[in-house]
C-alpha positions as CSV (number, residue, x, y, z in Angstrom):
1,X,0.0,0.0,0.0
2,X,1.6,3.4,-1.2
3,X,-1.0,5.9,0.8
4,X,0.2,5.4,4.4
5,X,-0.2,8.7,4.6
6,X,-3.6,9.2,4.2
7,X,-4.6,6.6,7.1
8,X,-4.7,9.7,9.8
9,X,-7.3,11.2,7.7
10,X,-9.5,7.8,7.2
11,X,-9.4,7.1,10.8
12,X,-10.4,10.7,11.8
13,X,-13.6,9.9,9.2
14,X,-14.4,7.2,10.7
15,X,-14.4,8.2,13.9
16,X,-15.7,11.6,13.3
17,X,-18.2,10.3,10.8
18,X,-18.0,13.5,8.8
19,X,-15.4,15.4,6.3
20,X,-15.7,18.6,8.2
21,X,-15.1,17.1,11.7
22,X,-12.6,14.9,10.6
23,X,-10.9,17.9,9.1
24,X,-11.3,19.7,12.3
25,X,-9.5,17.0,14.5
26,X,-6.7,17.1,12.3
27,X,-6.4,20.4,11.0
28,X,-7.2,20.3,7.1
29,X,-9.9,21.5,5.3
30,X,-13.2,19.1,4.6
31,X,-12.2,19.1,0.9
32,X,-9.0,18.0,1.7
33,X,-10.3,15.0,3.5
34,X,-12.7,13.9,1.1
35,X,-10.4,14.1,-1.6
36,X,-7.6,11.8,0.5
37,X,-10.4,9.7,1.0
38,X,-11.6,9.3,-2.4
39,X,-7.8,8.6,-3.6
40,X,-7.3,6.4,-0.8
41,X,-10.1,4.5,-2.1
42,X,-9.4,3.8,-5.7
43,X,-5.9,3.1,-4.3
44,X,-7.6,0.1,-2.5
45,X,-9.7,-0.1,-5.1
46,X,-13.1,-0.6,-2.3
47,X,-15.6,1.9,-1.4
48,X,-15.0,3.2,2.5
49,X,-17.5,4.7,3.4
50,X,-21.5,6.0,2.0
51,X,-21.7,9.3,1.9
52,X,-25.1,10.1,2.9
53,X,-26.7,13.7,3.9
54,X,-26.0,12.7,7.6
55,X,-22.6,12.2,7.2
56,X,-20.4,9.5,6.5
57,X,-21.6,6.1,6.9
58,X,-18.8,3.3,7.1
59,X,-19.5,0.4,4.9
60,X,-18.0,-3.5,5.6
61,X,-14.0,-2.8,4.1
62,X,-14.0,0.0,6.6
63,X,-14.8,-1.6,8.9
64,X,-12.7,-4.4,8.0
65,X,-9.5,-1.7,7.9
66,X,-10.2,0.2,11.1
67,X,-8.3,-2.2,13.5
68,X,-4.9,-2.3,11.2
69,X,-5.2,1.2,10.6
70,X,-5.4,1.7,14.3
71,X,-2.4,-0.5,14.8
72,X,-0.6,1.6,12.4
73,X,-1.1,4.4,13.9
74,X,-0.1,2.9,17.5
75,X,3.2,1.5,16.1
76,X,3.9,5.7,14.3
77,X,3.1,6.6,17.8
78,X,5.6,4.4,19.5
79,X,8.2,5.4,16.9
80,X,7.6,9.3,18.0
81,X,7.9,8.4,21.2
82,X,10.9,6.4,21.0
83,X,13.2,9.6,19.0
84,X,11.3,12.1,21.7
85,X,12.8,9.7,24.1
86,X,16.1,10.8,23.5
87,X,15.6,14.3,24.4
88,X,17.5,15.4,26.7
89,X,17.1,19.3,27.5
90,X,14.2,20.5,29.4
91,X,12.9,22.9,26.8
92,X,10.4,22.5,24.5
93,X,6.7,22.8,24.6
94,X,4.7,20.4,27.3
95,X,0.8,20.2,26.5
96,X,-0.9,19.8,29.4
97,X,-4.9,18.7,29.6
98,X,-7.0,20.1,33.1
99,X,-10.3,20.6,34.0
100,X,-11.6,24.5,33.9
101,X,-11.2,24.5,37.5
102,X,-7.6,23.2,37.7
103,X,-6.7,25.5,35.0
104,X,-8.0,28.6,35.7
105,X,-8.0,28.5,39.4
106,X,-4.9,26.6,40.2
107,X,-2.4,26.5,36.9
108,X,-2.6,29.9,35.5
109,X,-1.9,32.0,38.7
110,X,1.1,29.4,39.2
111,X,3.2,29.3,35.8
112,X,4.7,32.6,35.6
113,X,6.4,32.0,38.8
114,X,7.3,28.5,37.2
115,X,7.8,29.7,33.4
116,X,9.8,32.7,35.1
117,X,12.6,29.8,36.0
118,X,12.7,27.8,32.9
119,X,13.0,30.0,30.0
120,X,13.1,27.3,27.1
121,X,9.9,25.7,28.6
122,X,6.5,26.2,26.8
123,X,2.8,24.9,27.9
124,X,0.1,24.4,25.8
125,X,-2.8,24.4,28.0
126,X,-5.9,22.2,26.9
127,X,-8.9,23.5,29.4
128,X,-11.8,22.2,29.4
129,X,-14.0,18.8,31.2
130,X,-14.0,16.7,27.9
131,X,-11.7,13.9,28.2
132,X,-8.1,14.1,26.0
133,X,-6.7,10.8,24.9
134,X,-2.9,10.6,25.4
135,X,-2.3,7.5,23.9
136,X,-3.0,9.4,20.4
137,X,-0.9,12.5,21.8
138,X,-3.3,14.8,22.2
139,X,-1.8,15.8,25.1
140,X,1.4,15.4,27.1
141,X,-0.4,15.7,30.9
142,X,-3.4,15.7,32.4
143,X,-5.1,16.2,34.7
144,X,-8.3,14.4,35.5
145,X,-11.6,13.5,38.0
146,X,-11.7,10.1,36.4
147,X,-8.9,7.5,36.1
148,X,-8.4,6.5,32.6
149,X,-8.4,2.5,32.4
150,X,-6.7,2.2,28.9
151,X,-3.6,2.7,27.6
152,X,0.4,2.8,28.4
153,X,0.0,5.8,31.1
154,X,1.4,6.4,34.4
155,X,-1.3,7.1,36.7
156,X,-1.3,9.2,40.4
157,X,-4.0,10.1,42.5
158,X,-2.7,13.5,44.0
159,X,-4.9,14.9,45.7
160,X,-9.4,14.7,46.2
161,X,-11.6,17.9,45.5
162,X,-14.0,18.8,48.4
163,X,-16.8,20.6,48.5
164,X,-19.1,22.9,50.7
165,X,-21.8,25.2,50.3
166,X,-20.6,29.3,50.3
167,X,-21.8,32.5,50.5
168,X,-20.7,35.6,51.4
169,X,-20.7,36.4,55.1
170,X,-23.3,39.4,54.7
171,X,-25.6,37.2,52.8
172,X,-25.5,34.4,55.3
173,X,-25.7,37.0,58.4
174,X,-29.2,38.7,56.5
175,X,-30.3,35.3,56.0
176,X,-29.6,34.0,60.0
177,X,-32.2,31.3,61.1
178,X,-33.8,30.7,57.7
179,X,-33.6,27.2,56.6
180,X,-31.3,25.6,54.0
181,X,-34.9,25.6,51.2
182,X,-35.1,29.2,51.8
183,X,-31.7,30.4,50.5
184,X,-30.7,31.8,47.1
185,X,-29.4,28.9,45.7
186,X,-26.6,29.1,41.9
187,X,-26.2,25.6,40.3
188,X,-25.1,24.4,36.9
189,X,-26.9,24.7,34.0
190,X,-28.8,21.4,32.6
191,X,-25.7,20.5,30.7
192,X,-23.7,19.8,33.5
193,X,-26.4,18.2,35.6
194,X,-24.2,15.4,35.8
195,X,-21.3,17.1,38.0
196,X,-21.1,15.6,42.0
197,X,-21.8,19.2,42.9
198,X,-25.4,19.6,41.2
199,X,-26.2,16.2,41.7
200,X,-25.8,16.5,45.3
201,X,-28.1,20.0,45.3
202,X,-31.1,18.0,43.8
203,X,-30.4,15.0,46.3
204,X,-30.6,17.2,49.0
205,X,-33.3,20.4,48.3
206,X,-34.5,18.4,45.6
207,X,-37.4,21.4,45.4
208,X,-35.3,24.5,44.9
209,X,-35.4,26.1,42.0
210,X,-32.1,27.9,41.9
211,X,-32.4,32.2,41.4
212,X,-29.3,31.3,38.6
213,X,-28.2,28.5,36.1
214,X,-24.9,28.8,34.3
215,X,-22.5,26.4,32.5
216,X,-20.0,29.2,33.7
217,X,-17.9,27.9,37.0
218,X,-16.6,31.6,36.9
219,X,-20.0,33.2,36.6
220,X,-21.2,31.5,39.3
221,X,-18.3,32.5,41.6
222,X,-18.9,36.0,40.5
223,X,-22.0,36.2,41.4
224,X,-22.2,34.5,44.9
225,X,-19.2,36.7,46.0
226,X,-21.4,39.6,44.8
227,X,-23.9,38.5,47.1
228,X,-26.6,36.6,44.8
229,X,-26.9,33.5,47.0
230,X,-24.9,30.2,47.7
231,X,-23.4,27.7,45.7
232,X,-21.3,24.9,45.8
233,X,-17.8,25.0,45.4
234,X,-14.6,23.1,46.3
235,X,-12.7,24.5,48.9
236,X,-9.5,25.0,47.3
237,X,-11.0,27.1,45.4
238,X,-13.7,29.2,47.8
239,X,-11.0,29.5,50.1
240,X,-9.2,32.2,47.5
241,X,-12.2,34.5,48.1
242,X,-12.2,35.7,51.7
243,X,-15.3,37.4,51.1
244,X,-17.0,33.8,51.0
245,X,-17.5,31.1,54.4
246,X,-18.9,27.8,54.7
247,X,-22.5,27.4,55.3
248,X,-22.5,24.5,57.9
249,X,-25.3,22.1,59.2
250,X,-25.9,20.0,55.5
251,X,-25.6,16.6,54.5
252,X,-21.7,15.5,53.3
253,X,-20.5,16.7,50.3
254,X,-19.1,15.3,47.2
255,X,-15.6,14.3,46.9
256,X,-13.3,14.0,43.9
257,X,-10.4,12.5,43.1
258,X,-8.0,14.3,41.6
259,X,-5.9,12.1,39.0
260,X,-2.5,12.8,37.1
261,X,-2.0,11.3,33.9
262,X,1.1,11.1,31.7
263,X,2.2,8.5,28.8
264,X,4.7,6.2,29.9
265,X,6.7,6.6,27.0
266,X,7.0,10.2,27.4
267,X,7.5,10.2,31.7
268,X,11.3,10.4,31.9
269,X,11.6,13.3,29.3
270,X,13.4,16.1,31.0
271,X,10.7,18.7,30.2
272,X,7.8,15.9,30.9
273,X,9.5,15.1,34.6
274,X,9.7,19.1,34.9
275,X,6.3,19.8,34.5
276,X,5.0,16.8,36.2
277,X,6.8,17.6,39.3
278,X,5.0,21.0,38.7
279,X,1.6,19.8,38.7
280,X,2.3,17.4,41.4
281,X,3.1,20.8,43.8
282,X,0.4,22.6,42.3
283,X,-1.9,19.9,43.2
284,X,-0.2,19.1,47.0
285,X,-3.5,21.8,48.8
286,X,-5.6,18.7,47.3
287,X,-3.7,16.7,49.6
């Protein structure tokens, strides 16, 4: 087979299921990727996949393909890692995967203090609470509230996220003696209905209806330190708002654990060890 090259772009189709996503996850246009896919298949001289107004649509030799291809691609990987392996400064660029919280609350007030010391280090930083897979190097590090269970990765549980109920202390003094049902209360939106936090709200007051709904973490901190109401936040991060105190007397809250996540391949990099012991520190108030 002569078109090794264009097996990135078929798996990224058939995962995708669509020209312009598949372009999107590897950073070509859609024509691009439908016209490697067309030559790709009068080089094999089969039909790939049906394109249909939905999307693409796999047929039988794809499917049939898919777990070489995949196989191919873990053996290129290997091979990258193998030259990175014999790296041996610590600059370079590190990409590093965290949840919004991690990131914003925790990472970004800590690297220029960090970058500051290591002027030939880089960080690409992937925020966000959709999960990266590292095995396919879309990141270097991560950072995680679920352990993966696939792949070659080195795997640490530094730290657990805990949670309690804040407001400010002149909303909770105006609001002395009235009962948790009563309260102002700021939640998620639908879309993250799913998090510990607004899982445990519903379990708990499963009647409120909260005065505010955001998929925003920093909205909703905004807005309870302005007074609003209460909300449920980990302490790590409620505790950088002196403005805000506990609201005590509830049912436990959630705890998360707080997971480090590197390819194995990639852990005794110079830069790689650097920034893990980094994110290890960062991490230690989990502790």
């Amino acid at each position: 087979m002569e078109r090794w090259d264009d097996l990135p772009i078929f798996l990224a189709a058939f995962r995708e299921g669509s020209c312009a996503r598949a372009g999107t996850r590897i950073g070509v246009n859609q024509s691009t990727v439908s016209r490697r896919i067309a030559a790709l298949e009068s080089a094999l001289g089969v039909r790939l996949f049906d394109r249909t107004p939905e999307g693409l649509v796999p047929t039988a030799a794809a499917e049939e393909i898919v777990p070489r291809a995949e196989l191919f691609e873990a053996t290129a990987a290997e091979l990258v890692d193998a030259v990175e392996g014999l790296d041996t400064s610590s600059s370079g660029v590190v990409r590093i995967a965290s949840p919004f919280l991690i990131a914003s609350e925790l990472l970004a007030p800590a690297l220029p203090e960090f970058l500051a010391e290591r002027p030939g280090l880089r960080v690409e930083l992937i925020a966000g609470d959709a999960l990266v897979d590292l095995t396919r190097r879309e990141a270097d590090l991560a950072l995680r509230f679920v352990r993966p269970d696939r792949g070659d990765l080195i795997v640490r549980r530094v730290g657990t996220l805990r949670f309690d109920v804040f407001g400010t202390k002149s909303y909770l003094d105006a609001h002395r003696g009235e009962s948790p049902a009563e309260l102002a209360w700021l939640d998620w939106d639908s879309g993250q209905a799913q998090l510990p936090d607004a899982a445990w709200l519903r379990a708990e007051l499963p009647g409120v209806e909260p005065v505010l709904r955001t998929n925003s973490l920093a909205v909703r901190l905004r807005a309870t330190c302005a007074g609003l109401g209460v909300a449920v936040f980990a302490r790590s991060l409620a505790t950088q708002h002196p403005e805000l105190q506990a609201l005590n007397g509830l049912s436990p809250m959630p705890e998360i654990p707080v997971w480090l996540v590197g390819h194995r391949a990639l852990r005794d990099l110079p830069r790689i060890k650097t920034v893990w012991a980094f994110l290890e520190e960062v991490t230690s108030e989990f502790r």
